[in-house]
DSSP file (Angstrom, degrees, kcal/mol; ACC not computed):
  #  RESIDUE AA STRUCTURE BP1 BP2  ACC     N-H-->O    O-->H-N    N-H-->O    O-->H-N    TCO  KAPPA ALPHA  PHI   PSI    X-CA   Y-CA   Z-CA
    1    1 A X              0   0    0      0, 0.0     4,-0.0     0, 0.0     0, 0.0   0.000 360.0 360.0 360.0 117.1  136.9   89.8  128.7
    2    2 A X    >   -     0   0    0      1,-0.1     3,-1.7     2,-0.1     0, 0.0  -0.377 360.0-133.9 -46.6 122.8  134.9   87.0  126.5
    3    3 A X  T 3  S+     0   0    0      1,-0.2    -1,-0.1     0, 0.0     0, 0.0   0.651 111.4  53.8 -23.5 -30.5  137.2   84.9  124.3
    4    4 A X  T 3  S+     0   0    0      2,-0.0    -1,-0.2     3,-0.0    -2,-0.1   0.182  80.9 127.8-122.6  29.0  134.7   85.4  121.8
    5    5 A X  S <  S-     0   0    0     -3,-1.7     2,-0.2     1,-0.1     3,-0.0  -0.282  73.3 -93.1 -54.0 147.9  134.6   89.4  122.1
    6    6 A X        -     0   0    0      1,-0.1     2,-0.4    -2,-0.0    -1,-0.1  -0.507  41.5-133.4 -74.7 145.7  135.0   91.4  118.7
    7    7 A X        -     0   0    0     -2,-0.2    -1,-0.1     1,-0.1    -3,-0.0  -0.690  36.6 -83.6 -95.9 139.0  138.4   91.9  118.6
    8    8 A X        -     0   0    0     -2,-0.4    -1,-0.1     1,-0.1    -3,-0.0  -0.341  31.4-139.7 -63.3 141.9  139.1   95.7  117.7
    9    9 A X        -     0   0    0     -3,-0.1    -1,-0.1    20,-0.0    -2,-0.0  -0.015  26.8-178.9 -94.5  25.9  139.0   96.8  114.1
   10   10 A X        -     0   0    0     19,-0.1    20,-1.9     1,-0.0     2,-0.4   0.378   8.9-159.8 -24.0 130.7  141.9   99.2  113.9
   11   11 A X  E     -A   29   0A   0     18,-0.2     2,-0.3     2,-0.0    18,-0.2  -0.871  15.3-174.0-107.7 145.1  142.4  100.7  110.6
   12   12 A X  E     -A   28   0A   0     16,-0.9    16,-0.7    -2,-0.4     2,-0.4  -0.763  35.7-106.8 -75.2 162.7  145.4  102.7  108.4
   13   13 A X        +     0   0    0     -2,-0.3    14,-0.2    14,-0.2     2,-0.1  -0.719  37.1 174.3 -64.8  53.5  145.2  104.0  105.5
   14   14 A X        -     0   0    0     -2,-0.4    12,-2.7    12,-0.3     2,-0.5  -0.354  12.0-161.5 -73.2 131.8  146.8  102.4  101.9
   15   15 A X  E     -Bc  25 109B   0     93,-2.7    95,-0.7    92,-0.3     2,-0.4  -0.970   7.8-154.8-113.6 140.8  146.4  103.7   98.5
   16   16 A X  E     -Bc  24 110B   0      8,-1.8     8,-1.0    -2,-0.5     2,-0.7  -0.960   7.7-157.3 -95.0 106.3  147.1  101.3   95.7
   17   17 A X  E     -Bc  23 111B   0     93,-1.2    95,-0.7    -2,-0.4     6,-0.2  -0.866  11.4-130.9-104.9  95.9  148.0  102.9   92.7
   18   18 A X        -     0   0    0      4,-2.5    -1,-0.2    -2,-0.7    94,-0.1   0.420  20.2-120.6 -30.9-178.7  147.6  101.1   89.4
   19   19 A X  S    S+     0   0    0     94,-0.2    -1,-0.1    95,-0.2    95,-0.1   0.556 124.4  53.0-101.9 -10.5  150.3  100.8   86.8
   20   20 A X  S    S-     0   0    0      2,-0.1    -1,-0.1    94,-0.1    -2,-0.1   0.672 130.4-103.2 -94.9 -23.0  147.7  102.7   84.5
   21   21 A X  S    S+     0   0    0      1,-0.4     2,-0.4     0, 0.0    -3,-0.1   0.254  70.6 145.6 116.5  -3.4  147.5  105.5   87.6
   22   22 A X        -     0   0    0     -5,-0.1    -4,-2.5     2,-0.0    -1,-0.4  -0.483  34.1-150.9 -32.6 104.6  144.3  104.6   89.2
   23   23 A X  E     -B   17   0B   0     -2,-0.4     2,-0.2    -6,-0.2    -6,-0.2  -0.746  14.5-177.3 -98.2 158.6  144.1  105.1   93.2
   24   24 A X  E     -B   16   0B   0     -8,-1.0    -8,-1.8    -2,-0.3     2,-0.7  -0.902  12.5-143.0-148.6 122.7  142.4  103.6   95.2
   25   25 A X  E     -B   15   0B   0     -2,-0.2     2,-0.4   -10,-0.2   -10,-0.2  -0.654  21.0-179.2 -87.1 129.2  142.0  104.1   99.5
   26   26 A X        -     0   0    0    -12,-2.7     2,-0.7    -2,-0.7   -12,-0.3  -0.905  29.5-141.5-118.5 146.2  141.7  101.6  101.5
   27   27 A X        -     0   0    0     -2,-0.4   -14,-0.2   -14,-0.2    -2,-0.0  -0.762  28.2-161.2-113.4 114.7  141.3  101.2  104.9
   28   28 A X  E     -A   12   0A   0    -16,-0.7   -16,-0.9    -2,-0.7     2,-0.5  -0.246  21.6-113.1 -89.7 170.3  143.2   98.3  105.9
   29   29 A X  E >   -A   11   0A   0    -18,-0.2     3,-1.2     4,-0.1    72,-0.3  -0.868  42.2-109.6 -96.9 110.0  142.8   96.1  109.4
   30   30 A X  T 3  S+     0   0    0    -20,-1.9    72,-0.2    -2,-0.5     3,-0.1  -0.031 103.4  22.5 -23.5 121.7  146.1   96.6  111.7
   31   31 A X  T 3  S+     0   0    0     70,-1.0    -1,-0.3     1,-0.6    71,-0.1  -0.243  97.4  97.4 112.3 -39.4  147.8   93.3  111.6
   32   32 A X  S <  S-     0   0    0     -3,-1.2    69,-5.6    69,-0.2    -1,-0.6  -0.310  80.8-101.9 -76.1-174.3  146.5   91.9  108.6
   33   33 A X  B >>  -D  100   0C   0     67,-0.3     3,-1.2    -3,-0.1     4,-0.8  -0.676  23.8-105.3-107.6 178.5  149.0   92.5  105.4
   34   34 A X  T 34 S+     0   0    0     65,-1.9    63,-0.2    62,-0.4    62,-0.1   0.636 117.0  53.1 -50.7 -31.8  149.1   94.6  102.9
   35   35 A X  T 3> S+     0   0    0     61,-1.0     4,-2.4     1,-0.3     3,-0.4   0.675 106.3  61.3 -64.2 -42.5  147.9   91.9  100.2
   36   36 A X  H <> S+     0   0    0     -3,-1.2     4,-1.4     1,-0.3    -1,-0.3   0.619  97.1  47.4 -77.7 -31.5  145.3   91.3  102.3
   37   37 A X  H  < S+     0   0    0     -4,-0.8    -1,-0.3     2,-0.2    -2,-0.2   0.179 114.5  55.5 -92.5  14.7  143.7   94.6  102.4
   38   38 A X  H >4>S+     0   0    0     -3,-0.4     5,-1.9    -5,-0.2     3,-1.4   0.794 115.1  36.0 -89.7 -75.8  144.1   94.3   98.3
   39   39 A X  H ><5S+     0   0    0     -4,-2.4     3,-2.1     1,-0.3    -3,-0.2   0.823 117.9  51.5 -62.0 -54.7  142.2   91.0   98.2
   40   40 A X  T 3<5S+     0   0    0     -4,-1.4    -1,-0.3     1,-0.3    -3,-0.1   0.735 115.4  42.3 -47.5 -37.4  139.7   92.1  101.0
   41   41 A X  T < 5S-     0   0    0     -3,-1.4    -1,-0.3    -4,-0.1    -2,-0.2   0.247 115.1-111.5-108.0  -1.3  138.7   95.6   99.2
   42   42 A X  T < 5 +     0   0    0     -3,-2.1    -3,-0.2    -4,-0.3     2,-0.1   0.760  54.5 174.7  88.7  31.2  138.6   94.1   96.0
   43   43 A X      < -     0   0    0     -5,-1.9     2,-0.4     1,-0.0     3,-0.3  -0.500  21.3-139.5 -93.6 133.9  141.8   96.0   94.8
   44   44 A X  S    S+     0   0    0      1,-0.2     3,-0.1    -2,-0.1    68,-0.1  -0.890  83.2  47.6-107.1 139.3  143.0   95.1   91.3
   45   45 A X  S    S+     0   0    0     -2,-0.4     2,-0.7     1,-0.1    71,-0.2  -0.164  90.3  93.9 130.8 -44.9  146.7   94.6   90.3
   46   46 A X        +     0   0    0     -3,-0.3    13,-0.2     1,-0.2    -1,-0.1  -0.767  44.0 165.0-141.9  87.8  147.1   92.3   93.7
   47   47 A X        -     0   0    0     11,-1.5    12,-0.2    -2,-0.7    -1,-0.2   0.644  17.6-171.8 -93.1 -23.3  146.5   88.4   92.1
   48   48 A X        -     0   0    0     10,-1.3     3,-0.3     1,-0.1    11,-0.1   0.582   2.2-174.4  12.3 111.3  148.1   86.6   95.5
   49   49 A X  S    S+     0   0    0      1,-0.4     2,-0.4     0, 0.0    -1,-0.1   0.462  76.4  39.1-108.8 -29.4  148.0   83.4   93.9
   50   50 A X  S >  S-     0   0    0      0, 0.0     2,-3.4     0, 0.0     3,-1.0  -0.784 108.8-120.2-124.0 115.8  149.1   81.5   97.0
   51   51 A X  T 3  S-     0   0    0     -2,-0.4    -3,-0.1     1,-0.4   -15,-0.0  -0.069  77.0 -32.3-123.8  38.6  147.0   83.6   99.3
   52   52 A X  T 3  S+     0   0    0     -2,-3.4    -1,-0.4   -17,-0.0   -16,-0.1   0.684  98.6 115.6 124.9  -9.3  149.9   84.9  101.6
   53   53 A X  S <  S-     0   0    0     -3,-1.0    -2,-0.2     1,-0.0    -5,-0.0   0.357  83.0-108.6 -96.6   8.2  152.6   82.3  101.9
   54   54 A X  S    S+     0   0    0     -4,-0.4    27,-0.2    24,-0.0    -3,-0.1   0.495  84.4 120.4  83.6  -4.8  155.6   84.1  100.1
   55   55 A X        +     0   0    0     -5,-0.3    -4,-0.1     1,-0.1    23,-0.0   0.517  60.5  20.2 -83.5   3.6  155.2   82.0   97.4
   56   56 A X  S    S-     0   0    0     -6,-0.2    -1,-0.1    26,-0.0     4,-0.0   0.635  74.1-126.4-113.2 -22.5  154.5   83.4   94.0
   57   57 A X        +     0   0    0     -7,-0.1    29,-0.4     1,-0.1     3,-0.3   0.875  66.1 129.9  77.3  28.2  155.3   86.5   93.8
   58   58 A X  S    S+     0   0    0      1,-0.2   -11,-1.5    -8,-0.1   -10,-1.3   0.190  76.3  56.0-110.7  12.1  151.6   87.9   92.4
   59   59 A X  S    S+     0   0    0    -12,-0.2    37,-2.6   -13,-0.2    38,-0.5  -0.032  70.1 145.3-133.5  49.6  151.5   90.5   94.9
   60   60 A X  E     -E   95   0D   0     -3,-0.3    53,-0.5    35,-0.2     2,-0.3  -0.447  28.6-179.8 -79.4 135.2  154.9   92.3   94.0
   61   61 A X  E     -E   94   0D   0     33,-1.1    33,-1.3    51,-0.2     2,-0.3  -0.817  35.0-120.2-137.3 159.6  154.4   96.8   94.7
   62   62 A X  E     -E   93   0D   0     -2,-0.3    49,-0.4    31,-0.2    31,-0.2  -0.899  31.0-132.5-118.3 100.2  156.2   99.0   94.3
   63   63 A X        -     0   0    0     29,-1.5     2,-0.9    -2,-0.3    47,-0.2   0.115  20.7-117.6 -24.9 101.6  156.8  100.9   97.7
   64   64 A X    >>  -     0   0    0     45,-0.5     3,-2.7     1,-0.2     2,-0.7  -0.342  26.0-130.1 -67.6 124.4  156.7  104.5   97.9
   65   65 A X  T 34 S+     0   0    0     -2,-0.9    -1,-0.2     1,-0.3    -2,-0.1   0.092  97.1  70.1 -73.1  22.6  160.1  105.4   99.0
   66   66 A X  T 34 S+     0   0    0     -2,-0.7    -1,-0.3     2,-0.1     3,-0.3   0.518 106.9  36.8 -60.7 -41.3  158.9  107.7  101.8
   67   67 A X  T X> S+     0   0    0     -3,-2.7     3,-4.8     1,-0.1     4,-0.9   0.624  85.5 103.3-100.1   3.1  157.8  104.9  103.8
   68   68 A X  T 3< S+     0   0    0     -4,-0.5    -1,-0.1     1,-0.3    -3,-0.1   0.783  81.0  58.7 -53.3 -28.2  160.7  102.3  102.9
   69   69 A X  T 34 S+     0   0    0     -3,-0.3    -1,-0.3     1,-0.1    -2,-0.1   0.751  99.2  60.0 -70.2  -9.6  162.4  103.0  106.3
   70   70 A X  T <4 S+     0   0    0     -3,-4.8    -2,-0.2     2,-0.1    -1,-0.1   0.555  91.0  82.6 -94.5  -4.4  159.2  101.9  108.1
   71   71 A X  S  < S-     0   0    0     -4,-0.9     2,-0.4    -3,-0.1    28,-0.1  -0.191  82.0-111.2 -85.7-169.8  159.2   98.8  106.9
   72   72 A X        -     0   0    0     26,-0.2     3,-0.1     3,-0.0    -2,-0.1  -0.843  48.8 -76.6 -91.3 156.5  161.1   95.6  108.1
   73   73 A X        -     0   0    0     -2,-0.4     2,-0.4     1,-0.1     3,-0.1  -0.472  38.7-105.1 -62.8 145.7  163.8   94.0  106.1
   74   74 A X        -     0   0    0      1,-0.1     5,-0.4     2,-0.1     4,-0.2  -0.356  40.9-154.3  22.8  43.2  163.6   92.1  103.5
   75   75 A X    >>  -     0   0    0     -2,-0.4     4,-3.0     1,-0.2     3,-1.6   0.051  30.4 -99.8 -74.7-168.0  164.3   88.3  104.6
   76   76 A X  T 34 S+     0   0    0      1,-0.3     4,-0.3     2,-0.2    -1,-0.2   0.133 115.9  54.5-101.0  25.2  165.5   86.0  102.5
   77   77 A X  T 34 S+     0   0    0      2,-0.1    -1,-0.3     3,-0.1    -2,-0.1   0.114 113.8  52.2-133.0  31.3  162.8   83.9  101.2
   78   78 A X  T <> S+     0   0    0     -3,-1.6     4,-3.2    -4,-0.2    -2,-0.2   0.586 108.4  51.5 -80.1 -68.3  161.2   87.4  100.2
   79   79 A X  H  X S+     0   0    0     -4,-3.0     4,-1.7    -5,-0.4    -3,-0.1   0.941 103.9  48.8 -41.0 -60.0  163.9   88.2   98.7
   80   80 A X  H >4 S+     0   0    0     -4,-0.3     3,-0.7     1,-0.2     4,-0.3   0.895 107.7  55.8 -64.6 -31.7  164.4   85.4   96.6
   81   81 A X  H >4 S+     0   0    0      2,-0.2     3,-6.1   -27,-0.2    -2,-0.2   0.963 102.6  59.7 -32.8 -69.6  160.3   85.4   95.2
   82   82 A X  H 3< S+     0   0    0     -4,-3.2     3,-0.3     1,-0.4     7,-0.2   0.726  96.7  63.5 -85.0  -9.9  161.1   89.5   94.0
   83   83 A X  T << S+     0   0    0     -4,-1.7    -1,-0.4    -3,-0.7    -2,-0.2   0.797 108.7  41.3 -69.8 -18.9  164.2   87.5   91.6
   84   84 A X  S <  S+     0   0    0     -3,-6.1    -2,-0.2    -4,-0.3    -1,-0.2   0.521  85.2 142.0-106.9  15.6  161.0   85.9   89.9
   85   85 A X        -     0   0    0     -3,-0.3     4,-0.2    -4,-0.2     3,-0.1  -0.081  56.9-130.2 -61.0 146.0  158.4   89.4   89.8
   86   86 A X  S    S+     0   0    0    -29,-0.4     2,-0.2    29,-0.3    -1,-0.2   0.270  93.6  46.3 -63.8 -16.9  156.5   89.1   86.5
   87   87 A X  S    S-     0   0    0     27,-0.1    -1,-0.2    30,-0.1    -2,-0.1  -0.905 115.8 -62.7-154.5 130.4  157.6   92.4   86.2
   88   88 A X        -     0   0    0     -2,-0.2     2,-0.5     1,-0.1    -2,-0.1   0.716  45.3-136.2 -33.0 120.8  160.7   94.2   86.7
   89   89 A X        -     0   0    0     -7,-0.2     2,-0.2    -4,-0.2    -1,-0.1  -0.569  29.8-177.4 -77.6 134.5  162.0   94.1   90.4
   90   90 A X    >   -     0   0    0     -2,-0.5     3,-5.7     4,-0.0    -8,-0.0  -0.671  43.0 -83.5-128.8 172.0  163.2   97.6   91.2
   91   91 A X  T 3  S+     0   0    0      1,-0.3    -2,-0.0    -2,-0.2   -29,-0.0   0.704 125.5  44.9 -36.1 -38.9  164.9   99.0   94.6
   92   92 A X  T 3  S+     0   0    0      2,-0.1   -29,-1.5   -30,-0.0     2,-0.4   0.110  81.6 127.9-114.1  35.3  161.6   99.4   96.2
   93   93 A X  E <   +E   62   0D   0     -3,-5.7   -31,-0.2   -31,-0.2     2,-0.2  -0.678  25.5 166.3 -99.8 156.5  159.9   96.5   95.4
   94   94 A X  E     -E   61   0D   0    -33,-1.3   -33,-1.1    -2,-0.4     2,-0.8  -0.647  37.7-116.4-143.8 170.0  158.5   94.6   97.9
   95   95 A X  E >>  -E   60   0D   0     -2,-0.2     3,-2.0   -35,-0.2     4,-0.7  -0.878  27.5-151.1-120.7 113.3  155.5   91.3   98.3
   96   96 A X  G >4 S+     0   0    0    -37,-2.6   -61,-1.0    -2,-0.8     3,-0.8   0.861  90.5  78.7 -71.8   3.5  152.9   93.0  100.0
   97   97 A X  G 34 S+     0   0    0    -38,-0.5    -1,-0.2     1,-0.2   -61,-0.1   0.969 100.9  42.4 -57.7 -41.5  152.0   89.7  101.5
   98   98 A X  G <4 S+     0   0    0     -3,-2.0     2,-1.4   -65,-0.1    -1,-0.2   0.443  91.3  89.8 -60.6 -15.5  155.2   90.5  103.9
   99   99 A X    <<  -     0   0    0     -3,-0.8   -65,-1.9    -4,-0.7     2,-0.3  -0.715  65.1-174.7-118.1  91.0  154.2   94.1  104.3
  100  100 A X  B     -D   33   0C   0     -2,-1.4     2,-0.8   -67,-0.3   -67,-0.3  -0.744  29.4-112.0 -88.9 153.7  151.7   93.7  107.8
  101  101 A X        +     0   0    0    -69,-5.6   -70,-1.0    -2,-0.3     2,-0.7  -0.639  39.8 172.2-114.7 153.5  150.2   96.8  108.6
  102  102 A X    >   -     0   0    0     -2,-0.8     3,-1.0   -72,-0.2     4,-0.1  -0.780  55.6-102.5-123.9 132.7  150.5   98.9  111.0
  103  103 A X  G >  S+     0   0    0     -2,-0.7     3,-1.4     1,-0.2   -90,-0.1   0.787 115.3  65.4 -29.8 -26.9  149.8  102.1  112.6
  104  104 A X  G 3  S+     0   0    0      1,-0.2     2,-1.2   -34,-0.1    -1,-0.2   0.997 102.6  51.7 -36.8 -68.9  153.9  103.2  111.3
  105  105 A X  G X  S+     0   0    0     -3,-1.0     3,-1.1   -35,-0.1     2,-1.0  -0.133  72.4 148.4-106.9  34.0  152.5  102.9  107.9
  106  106 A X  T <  S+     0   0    0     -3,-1.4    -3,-0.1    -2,-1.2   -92,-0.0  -0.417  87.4  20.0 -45.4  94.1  149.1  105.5  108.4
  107  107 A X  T 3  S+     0   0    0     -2,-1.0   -92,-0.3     1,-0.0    -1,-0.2   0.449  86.5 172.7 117.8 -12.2  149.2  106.7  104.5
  108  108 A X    <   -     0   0    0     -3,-1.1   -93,-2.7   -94,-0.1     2,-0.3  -0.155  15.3-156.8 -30.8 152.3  151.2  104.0  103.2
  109  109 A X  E     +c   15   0B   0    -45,-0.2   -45,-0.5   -95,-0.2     2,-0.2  -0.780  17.1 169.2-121.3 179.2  151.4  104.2   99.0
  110  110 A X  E     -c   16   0B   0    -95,-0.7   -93,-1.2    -2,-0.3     2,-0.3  -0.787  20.0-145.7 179.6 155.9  152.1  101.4   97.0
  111  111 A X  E     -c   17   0B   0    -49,-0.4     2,-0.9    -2,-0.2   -93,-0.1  -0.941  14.9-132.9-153.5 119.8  151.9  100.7   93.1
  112  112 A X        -     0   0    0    -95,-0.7   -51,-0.2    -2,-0.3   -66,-0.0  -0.308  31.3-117.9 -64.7  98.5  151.0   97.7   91.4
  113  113 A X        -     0   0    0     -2,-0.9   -94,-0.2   -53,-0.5     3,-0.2   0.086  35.6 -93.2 -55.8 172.1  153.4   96.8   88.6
  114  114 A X  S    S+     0   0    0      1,-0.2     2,-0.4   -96,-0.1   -95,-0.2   0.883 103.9   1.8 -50.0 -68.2  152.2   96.6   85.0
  115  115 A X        -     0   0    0      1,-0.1   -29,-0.3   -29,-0.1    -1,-0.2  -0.999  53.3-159.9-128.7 129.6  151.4   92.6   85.1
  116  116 A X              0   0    0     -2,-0.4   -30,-0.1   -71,-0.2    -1,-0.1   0.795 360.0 360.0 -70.9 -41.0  151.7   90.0   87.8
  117  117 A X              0   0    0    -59,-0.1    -1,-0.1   -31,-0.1   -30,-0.1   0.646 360.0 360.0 -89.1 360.0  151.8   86.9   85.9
């Protein structure tokens, strides 16, 4: 196999659900994260302000709590970002920058709090 072969474009499925109740599906590319199939697909709600490093806390969801077992835990410099959410952090909130996707998570939901900044 060529180094410079297309690398397969496996997909799931996320829908992003505004805070006003807008969905939207996307079909995101296995591996990348969730934030990343925001930004890529033009999905609004999803500001990633440092583009993926766990540092701002502009791509805080809210997890639908069917798939909250699939994910991984929480580490701790996750954790500490979802104390600074622009908008209230709740049980299932999550930084979808952390959130890679994966075949697990065919059908993932997620919902975009009211304001990121």
């Amino acid at each position: 196999m060529s180094l410079f072969a297309k690398k397969s474009k496996d997909t799931a499925t996320v829908t992003y659900i505004s805070f006003a109740g807008d969905s939207r599906q996307v079909a995101a590319t296995i591996g990348d994260s969730v934030m990343e199939g925001a930004i890529q697909n033009g999905v609004d709600g999803i500001v990633a302000e440092c583009g993926g490093a766990c540092q701002c806390a502009t791509c805080h969801v809210y997890v639908d709590e069917a798939f909250l077992g699939l994910l991984k835990p929480i580490q701790e410099d996750e954790d500490e970002m979802l104390n600074t959410t622009a908008s209230p952090r709740q049980s299932n909130s999550r930084l979808s920058c952390q959130i890679p996707v994966t075949k697990e998570l065919e059908g993932l939901i997620v919902r975009t709090p009211e304001k990121q900044q």
